[in-house]
N, C-alpha and C positions, 0 to 999 in steps of 0.2 A: 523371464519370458514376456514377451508383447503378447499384448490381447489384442483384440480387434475388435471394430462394432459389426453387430448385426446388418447393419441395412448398408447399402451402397452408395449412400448419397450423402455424405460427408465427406472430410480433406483429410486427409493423413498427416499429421505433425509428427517429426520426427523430435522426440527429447533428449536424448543420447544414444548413442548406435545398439542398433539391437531391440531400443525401447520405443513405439509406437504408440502418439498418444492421437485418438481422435476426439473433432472438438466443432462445436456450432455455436456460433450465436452464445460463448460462456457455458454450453454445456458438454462436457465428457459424458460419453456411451459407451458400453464396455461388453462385452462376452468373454467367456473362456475358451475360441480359437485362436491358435496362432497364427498369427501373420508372418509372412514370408519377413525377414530381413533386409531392411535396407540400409547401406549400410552414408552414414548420417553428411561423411563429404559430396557423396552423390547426390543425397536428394534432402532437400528441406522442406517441400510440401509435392504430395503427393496430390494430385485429383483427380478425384472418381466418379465415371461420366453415374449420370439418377438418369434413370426409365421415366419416360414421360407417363403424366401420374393415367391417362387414358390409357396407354400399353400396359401399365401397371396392372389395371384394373382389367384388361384384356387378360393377360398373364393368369392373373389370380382364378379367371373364371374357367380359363384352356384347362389349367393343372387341376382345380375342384371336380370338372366336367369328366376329365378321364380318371381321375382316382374313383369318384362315384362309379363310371362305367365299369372300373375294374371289382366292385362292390367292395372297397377299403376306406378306413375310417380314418380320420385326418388321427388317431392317434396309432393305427397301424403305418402312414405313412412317415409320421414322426420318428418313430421308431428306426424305420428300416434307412432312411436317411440322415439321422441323427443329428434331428433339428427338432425343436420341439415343438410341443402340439400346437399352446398360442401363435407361434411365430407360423407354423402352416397356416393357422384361422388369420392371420393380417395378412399374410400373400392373397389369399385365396379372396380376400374379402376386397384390396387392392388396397388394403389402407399400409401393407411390407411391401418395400422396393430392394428384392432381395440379391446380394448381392454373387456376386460370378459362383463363388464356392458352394454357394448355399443353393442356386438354381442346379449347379450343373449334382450336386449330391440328390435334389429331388429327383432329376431328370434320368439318373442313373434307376431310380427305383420306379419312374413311370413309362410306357413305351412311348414318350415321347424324343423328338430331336430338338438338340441345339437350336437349330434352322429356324424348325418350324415354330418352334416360340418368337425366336427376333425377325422371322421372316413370315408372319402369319399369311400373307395376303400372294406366297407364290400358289402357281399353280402346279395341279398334284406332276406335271411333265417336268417341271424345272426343278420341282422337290426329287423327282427321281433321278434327275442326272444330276444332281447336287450328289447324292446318294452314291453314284455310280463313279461319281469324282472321289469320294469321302473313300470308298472301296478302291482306286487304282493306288494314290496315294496313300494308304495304307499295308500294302500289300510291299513288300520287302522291293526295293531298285532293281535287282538284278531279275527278279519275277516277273517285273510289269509287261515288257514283250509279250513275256505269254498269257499273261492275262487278256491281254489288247488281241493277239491271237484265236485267243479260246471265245472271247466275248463277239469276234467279227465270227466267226465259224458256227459261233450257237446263234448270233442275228441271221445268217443266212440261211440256217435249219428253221429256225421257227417261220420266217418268211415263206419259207416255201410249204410247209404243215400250212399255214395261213390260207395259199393258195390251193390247195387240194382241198380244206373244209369247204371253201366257197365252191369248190368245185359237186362239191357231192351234195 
């Protein structure tokens, strides 16, 4: 089984198919995740973009900020995303540049999005039709008509409820 590093911001060595070694500067970093399989004709260095260490440190404070709000303890959120307690405390702290697996597992246990973490500076309008893209696109092909239907039908109901508050 390949293991993988923690953090995101190192190169993927591939040693023999199957087996994923990563490595810096003469040092090997290691966890007990598996890494997906590559298989060793295709790829001989893999590279993986690192978070700039200021987003980093943005990152660390968004994810602290709403866990505190939700009144949970970085070892309740370790837990429920099964990452552990220290590696929550170097996200949170911006000193972990945590890697796709390990965000999108915290992100699954905070009400946060995707987006909004690599996209902190939209605004709440284009967060929502992000949202509303994230929803057509998810929703089965053969469906989306009538979602696009349903969704033009309830914009024209509420517009006009709009116009009658203002009216009274």
């Amino acid at each position: 089984m390949a293991r993988r590093i923690a953090q995101a911001s190192y190169r993927f060595f591939i040693t023999r198919p199957g087996n994923v070694k990563i490595g810096t500067i003469g040092q090997n970093h290691w966890n007990d995740d598996v890494i997906p399989f590559f298989p060793q004709e295709r790829y001989n260095t893999i590279e993986v973009m690192m978070m700039p260490n200021a987003d980093a440190i943005a990152l660390g404070k968004q994810i602290k900020a709403v866990r505190k709000a939700m009144k949970m303890t970085q070892e309740q959120l370790a837990l429920k995303s099964n990452v552990s307690v220290k590696y929550i405390a170097n996200i949170e702290n911006g000193k972990q540049n945590p890697s796709f697996d390990i965000l999108s597992a915290i992100l699954h246990v905070l009400p946060l999005s995707l987006d909004s973490v690599i996209n902190p500076n939209l605004s709440e309008a284009e967060r929502e039709c992000r949202e509303l893209e994230s929803i057509y696109f998810a929703c089965p092909p053969e469906m989306r008509k009538t979602l696009l239907d349903a969704t033009r039908s309830l914009a024209i109901h509420l517009t006009e409820l709009s116009e009658q508050n203002k009216n009274t």
